[in-house]
C-alpha positions as CSV (number, residue, x, y, z in Angstrom):
1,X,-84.5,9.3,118.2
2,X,-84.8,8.5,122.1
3,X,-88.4,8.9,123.6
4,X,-87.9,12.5,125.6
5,X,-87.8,11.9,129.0
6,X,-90.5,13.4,131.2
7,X,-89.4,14.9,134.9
8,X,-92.1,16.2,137.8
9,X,-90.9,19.2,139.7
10,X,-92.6,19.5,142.7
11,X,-91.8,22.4,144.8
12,X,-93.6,24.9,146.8
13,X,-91.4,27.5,145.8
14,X,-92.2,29.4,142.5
15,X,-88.6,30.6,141.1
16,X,-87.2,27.2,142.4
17,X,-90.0,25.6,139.6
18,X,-89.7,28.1,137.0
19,X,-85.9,27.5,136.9
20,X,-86.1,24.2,136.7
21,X,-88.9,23.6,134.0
22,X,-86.7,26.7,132.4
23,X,-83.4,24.5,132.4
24,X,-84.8,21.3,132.3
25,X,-87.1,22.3,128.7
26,X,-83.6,24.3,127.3
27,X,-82.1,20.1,127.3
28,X,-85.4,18.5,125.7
29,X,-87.3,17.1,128.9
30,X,-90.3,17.1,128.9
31,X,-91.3,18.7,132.6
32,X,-94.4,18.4,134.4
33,X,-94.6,20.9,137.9
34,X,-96.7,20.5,141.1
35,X,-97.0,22.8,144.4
36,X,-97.0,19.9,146.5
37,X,-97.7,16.7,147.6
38,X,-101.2,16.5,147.3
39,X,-100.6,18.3,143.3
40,X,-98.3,15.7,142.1
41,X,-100.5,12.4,143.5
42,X,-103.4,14.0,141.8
43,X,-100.9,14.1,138.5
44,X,-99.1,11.2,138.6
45,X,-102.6,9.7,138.1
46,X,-102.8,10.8,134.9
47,X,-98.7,10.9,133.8
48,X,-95.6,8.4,134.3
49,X,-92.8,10.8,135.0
50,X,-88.9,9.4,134.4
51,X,-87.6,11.3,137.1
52,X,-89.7,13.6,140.4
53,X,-87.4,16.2,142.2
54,X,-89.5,16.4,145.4
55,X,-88.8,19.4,147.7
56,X,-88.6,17.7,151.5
57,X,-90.4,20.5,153.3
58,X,-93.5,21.6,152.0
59,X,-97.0,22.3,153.5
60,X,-99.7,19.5,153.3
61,X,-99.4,16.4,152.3
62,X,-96.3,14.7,154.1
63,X,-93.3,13.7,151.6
64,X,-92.9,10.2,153.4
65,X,-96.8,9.7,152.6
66,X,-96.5,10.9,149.6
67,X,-93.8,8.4,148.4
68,X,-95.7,5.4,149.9
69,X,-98.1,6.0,146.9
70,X,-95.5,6.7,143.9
71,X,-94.9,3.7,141.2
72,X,-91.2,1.9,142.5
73,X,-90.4,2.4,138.7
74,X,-90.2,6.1,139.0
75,X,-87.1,7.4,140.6
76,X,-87.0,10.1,143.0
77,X,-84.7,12.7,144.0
78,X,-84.9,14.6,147.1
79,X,-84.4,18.5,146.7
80,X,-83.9,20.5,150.6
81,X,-82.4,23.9,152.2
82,X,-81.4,21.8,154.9
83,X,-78.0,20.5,155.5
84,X,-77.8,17.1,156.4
85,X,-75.3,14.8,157.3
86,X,-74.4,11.4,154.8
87,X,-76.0,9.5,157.3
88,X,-78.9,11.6,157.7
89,X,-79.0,11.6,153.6
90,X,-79.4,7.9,153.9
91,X,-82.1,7.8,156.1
92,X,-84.0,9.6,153.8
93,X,-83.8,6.9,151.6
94,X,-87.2,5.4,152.9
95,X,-87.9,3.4,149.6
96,X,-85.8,1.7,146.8
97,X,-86.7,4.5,144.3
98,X,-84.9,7.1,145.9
99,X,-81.9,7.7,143.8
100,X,-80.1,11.3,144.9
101,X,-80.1,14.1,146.7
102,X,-79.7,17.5,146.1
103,X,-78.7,20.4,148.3
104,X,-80.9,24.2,147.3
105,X,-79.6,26.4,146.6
106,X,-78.3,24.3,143.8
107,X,-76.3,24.7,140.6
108,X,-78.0,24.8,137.4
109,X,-75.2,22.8,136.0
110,X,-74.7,20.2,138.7
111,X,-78.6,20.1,138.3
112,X,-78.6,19.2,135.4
113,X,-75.8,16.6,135.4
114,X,-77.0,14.8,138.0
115,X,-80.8,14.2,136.1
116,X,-78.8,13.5,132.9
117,X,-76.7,10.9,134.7
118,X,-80.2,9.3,137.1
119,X,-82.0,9.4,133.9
120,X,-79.2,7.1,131.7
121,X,-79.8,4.5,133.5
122,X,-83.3,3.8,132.7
């Protein structure tokens, strides 16, 4: 049997977080949730998530700070509200270990494809 694989939710908005670790849990990841930045550095400290899906806008801590400080073996996908152009979607793509992003409100199924598929390739 595989090792489970472990994904870091880390949103500043509660139902986006509870659906996830809700979805995420019914396919056998193990998930891990933070309420921003500054939550997640002070986990990843401690854990080695597979996967974070990292809300762009949230209070505190600044995202592209934030991902100066992550591990370049853990992928990252970006979760916004915002709308943004491809081009704009690959600007975001400050550092190596930025695999995806994903437009909220988002489909549970998509979702969930899209991890399955980012988290195959490891």
């Amino acid at each position: 049997m595989s090792e489970q694989k472990i994904v870091m939710v880390v949103d500043d908005e509660e139902d986006i977080r509870r659906t996830m670790k809700l979805l995420l849990e019914k396919n056998k990841y193990k998930v891990i949730l933070c309420v921003d930045a500054d939550d997640a550095l002070k986990k990843l400290k401690k854990e080695k998530p597979d996967l974070i899906l990292l809300d762009i806008m949230m209070p505190g801590t600044p995202v592209r700070e934030m991902i100066s400080k992550i591990s370049k073996d853990v992928k990252i996908s970006f979760l916004s509200v915002v709308r943004m152009s491809d081009a704009e979607k690959e600007g975001l793509k400050i550092s190596k270990n930025i695999v995806d992003y994903i437009q909220k409100p988002f489909d549970n199924s998509d979702l969930l494809k899209r991890v399955n598929k980012i988290l195959e390739k490891k």
